[in-house]
mmCIF file of the protein (N, C-alpha, C, O) and its ligand, coordinates in Angstrom:
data_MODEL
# 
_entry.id   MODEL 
# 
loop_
_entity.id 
_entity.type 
_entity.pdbx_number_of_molecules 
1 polymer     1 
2 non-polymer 1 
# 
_entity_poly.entity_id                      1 
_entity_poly.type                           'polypeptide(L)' 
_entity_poly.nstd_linkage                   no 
_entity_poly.nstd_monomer                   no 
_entity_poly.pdbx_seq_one_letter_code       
;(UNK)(UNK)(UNK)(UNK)(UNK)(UNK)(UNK)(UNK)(UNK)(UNK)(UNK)(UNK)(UNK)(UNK)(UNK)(UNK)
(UNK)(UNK)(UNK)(UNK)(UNK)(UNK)(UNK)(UNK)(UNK)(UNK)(UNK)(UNK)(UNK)(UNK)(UNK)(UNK)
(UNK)(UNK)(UNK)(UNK)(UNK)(UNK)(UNK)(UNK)(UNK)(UNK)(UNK)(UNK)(UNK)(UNK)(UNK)(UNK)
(UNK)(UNK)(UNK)
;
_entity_poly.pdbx_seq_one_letter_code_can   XXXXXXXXXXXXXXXXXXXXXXXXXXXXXXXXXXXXXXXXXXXXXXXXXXX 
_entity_poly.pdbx_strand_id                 A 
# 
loop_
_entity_poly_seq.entity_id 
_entity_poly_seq.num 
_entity_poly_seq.mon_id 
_entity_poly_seq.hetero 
1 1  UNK n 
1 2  UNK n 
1 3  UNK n 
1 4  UNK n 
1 5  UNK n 
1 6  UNK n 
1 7  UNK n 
1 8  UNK n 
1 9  UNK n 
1 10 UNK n 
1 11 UNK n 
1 12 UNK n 
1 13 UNK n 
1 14 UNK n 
1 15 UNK n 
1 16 UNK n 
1 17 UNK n 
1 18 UNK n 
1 19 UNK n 
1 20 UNK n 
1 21 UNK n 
1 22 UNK n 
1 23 UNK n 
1 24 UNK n 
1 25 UNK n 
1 26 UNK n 
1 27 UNK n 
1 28 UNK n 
1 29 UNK n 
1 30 UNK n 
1 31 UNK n 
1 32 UNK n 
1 33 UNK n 
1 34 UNK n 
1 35 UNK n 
1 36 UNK n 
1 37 UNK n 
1 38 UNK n 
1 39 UNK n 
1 40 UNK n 
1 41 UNK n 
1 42 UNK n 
1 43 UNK n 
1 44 UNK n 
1 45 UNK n 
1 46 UNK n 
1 47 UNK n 
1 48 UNK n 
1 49 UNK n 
1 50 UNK n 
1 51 UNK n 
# 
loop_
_struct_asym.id 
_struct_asym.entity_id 
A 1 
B 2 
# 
loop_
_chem_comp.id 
_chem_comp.type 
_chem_comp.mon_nstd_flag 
UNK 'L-peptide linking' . 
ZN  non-polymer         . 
# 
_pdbx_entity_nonpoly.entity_id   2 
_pdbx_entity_nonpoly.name        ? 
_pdbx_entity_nonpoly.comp_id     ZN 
# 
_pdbx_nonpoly_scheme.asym_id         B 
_pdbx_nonpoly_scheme.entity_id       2 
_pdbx_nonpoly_scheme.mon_id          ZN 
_pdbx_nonpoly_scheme.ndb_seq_num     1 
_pdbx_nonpoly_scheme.pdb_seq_num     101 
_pdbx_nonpoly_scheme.auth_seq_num    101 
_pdbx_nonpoly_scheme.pdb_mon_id      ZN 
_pdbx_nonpoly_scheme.auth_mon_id     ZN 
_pdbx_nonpoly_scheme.pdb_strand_id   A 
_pdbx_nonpoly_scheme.pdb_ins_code    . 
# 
loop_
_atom_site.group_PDB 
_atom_site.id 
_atom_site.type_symbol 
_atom_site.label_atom_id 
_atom_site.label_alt_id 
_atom_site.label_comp_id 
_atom_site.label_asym_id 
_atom_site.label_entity_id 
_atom_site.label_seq_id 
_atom_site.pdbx_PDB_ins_code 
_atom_site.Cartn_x 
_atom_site.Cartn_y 
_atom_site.Cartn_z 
_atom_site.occupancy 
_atom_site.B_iso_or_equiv 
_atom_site.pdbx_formal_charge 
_atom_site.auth_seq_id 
_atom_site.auth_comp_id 
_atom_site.auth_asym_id 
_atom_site.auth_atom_id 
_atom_site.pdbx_PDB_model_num 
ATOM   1   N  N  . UNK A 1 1  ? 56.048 -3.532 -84.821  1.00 0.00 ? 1   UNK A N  1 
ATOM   2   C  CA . UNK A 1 1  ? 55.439 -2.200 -84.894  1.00 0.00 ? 1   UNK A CA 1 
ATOM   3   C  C  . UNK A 1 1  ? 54.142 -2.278 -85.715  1.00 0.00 ? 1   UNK A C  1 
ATOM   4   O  O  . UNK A 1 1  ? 54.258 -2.934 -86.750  1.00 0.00 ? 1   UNK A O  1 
ATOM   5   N  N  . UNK A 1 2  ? 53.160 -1.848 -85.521  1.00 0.00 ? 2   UNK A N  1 
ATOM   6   C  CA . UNK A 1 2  ? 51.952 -1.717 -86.067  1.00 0.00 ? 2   UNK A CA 1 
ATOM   7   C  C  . UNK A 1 2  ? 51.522 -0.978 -87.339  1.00 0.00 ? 2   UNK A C  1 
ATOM   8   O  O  . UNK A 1 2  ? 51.668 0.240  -87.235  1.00 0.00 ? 2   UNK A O  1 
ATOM   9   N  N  . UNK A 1 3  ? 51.140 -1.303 -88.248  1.00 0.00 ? 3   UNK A N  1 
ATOM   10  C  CA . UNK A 1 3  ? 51.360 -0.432 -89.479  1.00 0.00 ? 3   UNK A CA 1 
ATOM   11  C  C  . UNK A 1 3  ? 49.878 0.409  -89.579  1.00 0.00 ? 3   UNK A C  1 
ATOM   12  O  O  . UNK A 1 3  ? 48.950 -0.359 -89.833  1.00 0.00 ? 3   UNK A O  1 
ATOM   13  N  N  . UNK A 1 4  ? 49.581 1.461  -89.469  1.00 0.00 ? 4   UNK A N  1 
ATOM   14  C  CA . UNK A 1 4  ? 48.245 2.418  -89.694  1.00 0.00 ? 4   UNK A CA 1 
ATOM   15  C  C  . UNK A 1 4  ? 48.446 3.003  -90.825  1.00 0.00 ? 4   UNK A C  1 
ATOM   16  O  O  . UNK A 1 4  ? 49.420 3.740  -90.981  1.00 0.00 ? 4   UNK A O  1 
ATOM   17  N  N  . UNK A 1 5  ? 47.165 2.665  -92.219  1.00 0.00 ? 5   UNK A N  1 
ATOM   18  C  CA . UNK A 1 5  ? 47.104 2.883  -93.202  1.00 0.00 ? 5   UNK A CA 1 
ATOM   19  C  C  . UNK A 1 5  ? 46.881 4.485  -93.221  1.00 0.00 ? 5   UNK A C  1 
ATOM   20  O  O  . UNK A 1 5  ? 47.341 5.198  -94.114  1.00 0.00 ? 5   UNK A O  1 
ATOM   21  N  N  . UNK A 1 6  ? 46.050 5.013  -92.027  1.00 0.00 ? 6   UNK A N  1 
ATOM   22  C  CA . UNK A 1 6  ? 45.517 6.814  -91.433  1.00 0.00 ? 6   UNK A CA 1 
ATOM   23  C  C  . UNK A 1 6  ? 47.194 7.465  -91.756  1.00 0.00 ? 6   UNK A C  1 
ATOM   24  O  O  . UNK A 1 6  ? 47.318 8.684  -91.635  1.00 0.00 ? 6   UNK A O  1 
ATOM   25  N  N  . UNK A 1 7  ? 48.189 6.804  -92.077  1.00 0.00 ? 7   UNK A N  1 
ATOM   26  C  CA . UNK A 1 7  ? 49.370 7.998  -91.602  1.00 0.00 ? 7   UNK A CA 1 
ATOM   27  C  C  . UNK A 1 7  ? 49.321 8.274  -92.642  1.00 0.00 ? 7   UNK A C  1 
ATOM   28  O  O  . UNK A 1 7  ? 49.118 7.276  -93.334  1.00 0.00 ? 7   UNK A O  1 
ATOM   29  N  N  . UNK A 1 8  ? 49.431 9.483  -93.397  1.00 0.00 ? 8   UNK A N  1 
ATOM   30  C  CA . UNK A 1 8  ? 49.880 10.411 -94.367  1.00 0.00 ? 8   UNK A CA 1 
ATOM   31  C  C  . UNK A 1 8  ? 51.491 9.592  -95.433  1.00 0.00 ? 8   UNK A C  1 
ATOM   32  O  O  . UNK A 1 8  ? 52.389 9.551  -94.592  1.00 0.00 ? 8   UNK A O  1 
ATOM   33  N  N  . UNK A 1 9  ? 51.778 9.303  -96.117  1.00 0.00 ? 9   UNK A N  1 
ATOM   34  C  CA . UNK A 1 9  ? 53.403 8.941  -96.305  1.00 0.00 ? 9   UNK A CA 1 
ATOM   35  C  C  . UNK A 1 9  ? 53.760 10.079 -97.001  1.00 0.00 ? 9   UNK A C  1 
ATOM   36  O  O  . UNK A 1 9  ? 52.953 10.939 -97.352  1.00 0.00 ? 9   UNK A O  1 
ATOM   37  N  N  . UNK A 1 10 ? 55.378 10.115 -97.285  1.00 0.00 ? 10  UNK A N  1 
ATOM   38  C  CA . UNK A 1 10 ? 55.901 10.711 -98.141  1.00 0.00 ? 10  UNK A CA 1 
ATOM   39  C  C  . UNK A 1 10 ? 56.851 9.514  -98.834  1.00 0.00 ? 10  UNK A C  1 
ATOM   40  O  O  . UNK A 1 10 ? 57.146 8.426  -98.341  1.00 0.00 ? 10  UNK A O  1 
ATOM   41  N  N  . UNK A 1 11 ? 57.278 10.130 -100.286 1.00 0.00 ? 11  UNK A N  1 
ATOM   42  C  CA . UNK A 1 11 ? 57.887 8.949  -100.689 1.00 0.00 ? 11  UNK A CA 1 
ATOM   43  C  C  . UNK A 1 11 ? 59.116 9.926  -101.278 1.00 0.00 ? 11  UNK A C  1 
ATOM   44  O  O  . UNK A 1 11 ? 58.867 11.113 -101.493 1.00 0.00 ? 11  UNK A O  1 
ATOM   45  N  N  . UNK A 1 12 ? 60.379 9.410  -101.517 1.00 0.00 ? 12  UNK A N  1 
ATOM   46  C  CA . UNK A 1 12 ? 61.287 9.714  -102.291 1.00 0.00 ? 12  UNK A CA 1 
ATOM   47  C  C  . UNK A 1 12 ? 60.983 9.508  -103.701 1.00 0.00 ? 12  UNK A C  1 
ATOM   48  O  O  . UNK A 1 12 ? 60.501 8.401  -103.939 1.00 0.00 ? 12  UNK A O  1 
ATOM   49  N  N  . UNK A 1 13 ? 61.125 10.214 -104.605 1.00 0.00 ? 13  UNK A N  1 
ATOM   50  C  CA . UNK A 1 13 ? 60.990 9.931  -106.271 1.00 0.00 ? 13  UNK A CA 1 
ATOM   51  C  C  . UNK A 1 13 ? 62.183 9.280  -106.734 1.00 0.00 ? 13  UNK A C  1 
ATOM   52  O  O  . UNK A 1 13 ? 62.114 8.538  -107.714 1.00 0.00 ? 13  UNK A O  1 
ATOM   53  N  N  . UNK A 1 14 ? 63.297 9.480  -106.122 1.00 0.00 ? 14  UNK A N  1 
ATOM   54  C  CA . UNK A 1 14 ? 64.727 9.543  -106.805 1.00 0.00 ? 14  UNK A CA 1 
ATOM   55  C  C  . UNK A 1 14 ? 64.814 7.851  -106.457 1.00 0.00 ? 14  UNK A C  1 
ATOM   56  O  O  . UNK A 1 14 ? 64.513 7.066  -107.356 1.00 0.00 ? 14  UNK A O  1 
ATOM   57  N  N  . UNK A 1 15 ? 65.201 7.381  -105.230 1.00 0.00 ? 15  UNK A N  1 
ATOM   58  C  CA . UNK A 1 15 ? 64.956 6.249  -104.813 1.00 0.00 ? 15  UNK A CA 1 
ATOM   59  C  C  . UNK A 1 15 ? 63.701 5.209  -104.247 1.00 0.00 ? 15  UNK A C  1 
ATOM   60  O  O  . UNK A 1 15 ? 63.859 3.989  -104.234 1.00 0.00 ? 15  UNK A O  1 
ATOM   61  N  N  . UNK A 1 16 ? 62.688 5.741  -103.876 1.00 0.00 ? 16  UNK A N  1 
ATOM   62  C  CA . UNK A 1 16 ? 61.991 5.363  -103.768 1.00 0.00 ? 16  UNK A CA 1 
ATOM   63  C  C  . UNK A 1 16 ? 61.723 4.736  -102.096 1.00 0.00 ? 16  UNK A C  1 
ATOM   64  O  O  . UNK A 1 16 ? 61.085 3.747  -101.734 1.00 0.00 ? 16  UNK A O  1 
ATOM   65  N  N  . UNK A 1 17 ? 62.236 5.415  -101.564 1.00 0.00 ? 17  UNK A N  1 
ATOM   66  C  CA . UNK A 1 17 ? 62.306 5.236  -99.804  1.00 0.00 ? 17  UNK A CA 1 
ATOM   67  C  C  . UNK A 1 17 ? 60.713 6.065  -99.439  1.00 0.00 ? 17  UNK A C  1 
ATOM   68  O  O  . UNK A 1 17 ? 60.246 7.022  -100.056 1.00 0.00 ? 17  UNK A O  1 
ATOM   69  N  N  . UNK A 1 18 ? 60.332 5.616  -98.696  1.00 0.00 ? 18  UNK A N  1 
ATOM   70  C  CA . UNK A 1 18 ? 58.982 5.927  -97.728  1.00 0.00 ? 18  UNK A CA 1 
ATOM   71  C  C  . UNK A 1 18 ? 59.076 5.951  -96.558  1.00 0.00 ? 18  UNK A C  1 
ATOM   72  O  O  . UNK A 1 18 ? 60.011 5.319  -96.067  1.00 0.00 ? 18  UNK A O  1 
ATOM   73  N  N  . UNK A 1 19 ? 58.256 6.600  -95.770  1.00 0.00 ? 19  UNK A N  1 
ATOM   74  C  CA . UNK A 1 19 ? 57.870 7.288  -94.355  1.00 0.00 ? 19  UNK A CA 1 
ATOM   75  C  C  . UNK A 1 19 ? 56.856 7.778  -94.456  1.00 0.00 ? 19  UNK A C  1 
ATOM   76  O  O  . UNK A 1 19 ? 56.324 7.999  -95.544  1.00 0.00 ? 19  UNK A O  1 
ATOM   77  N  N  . UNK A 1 20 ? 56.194 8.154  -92.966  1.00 0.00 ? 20  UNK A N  1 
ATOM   78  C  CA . UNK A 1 20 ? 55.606 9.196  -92.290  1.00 0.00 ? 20  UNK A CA 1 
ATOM   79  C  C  . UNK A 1 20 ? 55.748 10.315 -93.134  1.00 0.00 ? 20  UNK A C  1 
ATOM   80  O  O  . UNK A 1 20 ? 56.755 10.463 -93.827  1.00 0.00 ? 20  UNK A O  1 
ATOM   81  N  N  . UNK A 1 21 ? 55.130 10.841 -93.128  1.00 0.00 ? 21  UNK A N  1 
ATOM   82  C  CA . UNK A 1 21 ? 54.706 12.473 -93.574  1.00 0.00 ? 21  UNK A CA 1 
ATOM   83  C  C  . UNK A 1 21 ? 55.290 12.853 -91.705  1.00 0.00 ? 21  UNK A C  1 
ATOM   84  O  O  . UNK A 1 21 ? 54.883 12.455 -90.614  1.00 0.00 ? 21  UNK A O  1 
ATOM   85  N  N  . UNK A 1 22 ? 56.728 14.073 -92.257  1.00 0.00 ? 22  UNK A N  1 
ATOM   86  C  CA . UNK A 1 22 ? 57.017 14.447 -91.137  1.00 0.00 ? 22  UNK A CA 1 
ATOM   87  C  C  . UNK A 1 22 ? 57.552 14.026 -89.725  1.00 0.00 ? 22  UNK A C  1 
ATOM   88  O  O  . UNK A 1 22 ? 57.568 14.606 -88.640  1.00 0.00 ? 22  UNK A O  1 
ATOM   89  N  N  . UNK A 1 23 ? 58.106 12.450 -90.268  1.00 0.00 ? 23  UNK A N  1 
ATOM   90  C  CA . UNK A 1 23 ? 58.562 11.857 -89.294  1.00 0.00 ? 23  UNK A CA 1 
ATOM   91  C  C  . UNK A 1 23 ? 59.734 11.642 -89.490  1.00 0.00 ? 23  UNK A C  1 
ATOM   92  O  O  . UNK A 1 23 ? 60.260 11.433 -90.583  1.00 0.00 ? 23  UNK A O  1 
ATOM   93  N  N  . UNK A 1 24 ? 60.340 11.683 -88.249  1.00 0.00 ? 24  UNK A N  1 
ATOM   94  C  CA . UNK A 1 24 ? 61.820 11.871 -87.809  1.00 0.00 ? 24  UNK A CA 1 
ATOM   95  C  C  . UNK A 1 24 ? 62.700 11.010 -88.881  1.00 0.00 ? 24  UNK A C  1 
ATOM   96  O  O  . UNK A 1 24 ? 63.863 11.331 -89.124  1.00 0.00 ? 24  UNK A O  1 
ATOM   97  N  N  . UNK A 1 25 ? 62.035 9.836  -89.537  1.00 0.00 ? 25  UNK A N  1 
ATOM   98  C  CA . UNK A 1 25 ? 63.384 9.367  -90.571  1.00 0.00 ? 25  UNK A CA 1 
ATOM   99  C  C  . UNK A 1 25 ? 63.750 10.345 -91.645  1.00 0.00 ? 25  UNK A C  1 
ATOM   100 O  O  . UNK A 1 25 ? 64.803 10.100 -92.234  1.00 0.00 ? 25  UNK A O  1 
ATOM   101 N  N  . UNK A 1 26 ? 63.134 11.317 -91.978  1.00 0.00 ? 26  UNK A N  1 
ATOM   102 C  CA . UNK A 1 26 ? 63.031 12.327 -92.391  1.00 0.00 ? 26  UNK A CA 1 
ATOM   103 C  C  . UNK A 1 26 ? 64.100 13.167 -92.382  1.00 0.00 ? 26  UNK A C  1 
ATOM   104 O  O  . UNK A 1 26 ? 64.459 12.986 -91.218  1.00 0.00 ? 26  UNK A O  1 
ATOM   105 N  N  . UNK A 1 27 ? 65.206 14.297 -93.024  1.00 0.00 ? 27  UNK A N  1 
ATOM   106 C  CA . UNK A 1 27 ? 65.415 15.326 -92.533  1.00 0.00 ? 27  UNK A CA 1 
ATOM   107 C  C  . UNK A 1 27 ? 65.249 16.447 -93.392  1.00 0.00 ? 27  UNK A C  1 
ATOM   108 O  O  . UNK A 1 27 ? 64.970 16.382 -94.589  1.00 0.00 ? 27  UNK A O  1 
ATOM   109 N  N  . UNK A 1 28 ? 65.499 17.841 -92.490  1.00 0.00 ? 28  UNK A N  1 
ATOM   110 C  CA . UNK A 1 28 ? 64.782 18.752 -93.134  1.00 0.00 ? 28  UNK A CA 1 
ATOM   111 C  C  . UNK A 1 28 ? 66.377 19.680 -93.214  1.00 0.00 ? 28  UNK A C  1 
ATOM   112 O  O  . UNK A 1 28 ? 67.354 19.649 -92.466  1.00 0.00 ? 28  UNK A O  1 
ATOM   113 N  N  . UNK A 1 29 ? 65.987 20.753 -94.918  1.00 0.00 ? 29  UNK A N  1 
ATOM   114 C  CA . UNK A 1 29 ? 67.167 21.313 -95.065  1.00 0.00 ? 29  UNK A CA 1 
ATOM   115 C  C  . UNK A 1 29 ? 66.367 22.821 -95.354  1.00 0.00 ? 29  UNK A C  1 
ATOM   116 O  O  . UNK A 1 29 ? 65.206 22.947 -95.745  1.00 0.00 ? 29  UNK A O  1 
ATOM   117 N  N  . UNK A 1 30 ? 67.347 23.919 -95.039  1.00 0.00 ? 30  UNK A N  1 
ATOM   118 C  CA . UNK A 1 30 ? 66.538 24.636 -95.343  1.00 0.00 ? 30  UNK A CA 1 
ATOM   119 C  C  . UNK A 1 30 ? 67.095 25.393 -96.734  1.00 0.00 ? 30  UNK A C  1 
ATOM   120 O  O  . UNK A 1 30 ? 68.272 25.573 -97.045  1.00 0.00 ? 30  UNK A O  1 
ATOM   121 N  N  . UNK A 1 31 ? 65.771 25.819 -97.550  1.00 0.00 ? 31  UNK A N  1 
ATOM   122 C  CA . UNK A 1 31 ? 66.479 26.764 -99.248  1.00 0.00 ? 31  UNK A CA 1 
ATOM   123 C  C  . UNK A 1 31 ? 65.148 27.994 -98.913  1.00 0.00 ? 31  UNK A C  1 
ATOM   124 O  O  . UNK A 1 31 ? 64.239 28.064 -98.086  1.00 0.00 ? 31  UNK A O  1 
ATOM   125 N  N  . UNK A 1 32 ? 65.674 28.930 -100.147 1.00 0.00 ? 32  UNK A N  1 
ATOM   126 C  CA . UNK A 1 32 ? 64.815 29.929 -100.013 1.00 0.00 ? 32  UNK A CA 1 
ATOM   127 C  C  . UNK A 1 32 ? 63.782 29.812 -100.529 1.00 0.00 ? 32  UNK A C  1 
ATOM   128 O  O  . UNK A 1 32 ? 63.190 30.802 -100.959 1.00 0.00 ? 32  UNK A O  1 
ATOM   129 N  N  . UNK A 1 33 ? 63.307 28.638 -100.624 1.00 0.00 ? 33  UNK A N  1 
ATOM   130 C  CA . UNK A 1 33 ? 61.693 28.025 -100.683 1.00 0.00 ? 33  UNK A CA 1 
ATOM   131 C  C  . UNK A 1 33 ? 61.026 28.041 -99.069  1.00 0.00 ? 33  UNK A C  1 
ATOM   132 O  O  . UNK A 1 33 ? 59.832 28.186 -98.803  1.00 0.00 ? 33  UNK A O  1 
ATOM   133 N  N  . UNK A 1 34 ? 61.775 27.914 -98.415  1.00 0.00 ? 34  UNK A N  1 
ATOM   134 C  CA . UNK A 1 34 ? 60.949 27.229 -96.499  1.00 0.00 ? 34  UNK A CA 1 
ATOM   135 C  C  . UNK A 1 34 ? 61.865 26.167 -96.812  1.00 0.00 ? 34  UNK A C  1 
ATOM   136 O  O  . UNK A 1 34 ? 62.649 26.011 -97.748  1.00 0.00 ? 34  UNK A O  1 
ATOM   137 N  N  . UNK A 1 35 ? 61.486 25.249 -95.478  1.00 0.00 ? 35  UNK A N  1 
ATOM   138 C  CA . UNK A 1 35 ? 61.888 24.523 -95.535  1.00 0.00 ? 35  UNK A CA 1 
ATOM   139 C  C  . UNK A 1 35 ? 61.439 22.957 -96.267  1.00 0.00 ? 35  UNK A C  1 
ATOM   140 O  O  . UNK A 1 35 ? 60.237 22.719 -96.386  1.00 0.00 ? 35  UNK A O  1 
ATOM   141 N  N  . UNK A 1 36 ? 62.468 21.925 -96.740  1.00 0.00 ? 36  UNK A N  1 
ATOM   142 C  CA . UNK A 1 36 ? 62.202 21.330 -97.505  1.00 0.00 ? 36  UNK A CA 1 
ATOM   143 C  C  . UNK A 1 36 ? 62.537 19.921 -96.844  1.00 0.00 ? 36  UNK A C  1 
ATOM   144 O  O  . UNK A 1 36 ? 63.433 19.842 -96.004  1.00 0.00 ? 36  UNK A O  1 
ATOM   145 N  N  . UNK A 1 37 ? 61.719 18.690 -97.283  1.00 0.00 ? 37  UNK A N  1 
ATOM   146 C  CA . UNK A 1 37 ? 62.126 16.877 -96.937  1.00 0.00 ? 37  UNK A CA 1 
ATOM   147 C  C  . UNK A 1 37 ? 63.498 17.000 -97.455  1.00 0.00 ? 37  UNK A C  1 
ATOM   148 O  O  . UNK A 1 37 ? 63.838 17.848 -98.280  1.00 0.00 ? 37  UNK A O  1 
ATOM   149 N  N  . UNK A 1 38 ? 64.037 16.383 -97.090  1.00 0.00 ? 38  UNK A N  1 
ATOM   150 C  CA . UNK A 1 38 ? 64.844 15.342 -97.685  1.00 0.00 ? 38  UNK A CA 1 
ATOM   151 C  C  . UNK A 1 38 ? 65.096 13.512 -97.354  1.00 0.00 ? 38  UNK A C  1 
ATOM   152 O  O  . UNK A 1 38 ? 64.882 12.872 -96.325  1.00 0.00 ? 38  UNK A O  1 
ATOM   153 N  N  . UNK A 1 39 ? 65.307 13.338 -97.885  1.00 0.00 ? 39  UNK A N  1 
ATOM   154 C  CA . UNK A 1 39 ? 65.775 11.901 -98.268  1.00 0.00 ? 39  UNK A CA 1 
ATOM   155 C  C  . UNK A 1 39 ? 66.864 11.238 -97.525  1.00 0.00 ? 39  UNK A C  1 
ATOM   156 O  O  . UNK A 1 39 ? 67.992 11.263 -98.017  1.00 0.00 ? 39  UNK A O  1 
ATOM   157 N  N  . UNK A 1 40 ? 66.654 10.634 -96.373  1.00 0.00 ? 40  UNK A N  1 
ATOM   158 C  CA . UNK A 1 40 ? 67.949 9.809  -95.346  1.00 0.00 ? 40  UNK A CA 1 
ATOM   159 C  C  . UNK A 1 40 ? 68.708 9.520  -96.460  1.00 0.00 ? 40  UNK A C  1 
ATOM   160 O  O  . UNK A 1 40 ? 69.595 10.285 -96.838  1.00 0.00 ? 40  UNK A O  1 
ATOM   161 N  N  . UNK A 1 41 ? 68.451 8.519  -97.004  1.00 0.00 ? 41  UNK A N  1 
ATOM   162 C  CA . UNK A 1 41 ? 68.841 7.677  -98.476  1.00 0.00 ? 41  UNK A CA 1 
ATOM   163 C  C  . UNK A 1 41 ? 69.709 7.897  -99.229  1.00 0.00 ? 41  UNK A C  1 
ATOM   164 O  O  . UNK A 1 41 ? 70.801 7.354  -99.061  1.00 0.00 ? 41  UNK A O  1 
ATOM   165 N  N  . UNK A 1 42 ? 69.484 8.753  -100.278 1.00 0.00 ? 42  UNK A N  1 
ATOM   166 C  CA . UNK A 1 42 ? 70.196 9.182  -101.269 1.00 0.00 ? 42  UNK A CA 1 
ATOM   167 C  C  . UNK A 1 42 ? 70.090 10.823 -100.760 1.00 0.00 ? 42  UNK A C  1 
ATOM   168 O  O  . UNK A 1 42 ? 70.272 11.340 -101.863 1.00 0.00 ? 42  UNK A O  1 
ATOM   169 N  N  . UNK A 1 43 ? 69.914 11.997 -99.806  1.00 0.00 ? 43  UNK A N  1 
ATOM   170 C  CA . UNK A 1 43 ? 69.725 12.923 -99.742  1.00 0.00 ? 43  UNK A CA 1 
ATOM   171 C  C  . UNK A 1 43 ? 68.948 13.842 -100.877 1.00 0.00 ? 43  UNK A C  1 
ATOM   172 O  O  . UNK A 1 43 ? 69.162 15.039 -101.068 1.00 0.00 ? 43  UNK A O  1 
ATOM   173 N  N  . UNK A 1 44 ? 68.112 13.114 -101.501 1.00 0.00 ? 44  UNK A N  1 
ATOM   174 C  CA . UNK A 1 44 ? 67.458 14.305 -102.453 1.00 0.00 ? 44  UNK A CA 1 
ATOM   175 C  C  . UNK A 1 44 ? 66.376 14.750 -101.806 1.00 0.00 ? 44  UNK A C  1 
ATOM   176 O  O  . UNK A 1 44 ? 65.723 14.146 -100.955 1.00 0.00 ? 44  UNK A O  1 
ATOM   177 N  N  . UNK A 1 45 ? 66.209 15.801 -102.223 1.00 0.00 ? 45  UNK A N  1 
ATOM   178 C  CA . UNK A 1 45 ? 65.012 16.816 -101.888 1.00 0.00 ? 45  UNK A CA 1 
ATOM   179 C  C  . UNK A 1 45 ? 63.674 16.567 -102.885 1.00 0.00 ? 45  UNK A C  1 
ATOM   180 O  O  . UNK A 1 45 ? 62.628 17.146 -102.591 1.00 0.00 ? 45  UNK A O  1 
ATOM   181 N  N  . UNK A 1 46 ? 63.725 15.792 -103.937 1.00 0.00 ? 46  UNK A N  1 
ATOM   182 C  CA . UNK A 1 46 ? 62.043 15.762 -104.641 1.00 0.00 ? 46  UNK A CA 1 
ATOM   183 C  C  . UNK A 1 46 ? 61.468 14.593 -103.860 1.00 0.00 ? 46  UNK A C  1 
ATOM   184 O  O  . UNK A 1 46 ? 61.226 13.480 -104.328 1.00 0.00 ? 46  UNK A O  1 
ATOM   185 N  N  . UNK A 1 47 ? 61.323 14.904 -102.891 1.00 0.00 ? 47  UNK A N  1 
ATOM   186 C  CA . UNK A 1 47 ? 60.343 13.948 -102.262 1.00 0.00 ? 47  UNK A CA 1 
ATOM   187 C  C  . UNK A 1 47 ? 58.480 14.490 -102.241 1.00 0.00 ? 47  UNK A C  1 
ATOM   188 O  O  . UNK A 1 47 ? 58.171 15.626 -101.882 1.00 0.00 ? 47  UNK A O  1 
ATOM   189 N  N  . UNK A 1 48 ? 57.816 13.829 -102.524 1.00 0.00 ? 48  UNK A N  1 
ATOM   190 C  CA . UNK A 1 48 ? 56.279 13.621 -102.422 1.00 0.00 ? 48  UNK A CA 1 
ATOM   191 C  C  . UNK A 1 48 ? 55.695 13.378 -100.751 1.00 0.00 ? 48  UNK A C  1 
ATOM   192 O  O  . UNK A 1 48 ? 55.839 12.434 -99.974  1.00 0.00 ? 48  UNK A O  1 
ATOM   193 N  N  . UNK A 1 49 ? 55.140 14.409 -100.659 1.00 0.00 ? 49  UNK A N  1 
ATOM   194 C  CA . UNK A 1 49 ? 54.363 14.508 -99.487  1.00 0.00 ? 49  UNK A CA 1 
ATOM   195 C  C  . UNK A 1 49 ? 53.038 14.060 -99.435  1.00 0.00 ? 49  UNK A C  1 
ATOM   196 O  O  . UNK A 1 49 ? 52.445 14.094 -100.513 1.00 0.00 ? 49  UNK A O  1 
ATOM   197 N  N  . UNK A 1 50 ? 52.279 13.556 -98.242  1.00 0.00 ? 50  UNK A N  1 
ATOM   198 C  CA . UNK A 1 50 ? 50.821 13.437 -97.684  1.00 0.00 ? 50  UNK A CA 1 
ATOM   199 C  C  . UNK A 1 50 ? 50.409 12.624 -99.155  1.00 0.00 ? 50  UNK A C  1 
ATOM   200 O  O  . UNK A 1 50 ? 49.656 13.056 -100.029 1.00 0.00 ? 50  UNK A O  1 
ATOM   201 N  N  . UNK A 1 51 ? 51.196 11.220 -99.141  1.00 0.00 ? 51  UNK A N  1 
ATOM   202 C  CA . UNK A 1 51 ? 50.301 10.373 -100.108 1.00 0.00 ? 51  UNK A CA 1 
ATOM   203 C  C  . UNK A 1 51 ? 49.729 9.441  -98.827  1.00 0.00 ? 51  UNK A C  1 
ATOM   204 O  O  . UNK A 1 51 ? 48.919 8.537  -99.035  1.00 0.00 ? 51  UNK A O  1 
HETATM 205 ZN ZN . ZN  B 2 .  ? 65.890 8.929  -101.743 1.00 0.00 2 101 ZN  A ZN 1 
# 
């Protein structure tokens, strides 16, 4: 697979797992914030977006 430095990442804080900004390894939960990342991984939600 080809790695493009252009993609946006997000990173987990808790563990430290990375992705796509918004990509399917991703899942999304919803709180009465909107909706929020979470973490395949360890399921936490402080994940860091569009680094
Ligand atoms: Zn994690």
């Amino acid at each position: 697979m080809a790695s493009s430095s252009s993609e946006p990442m997000s990173r987990c804080r808790k563990c430290g797992y990375s992705a796509i900004s918004g990509g399917t390894e991703w899942s999304r939960v919803e709180s009465s914030l909107g909706t929020m990342t979470q973490c395949p991984e360890c399921g936490s939600t402080d994940v860091m977006t569009g680094l």
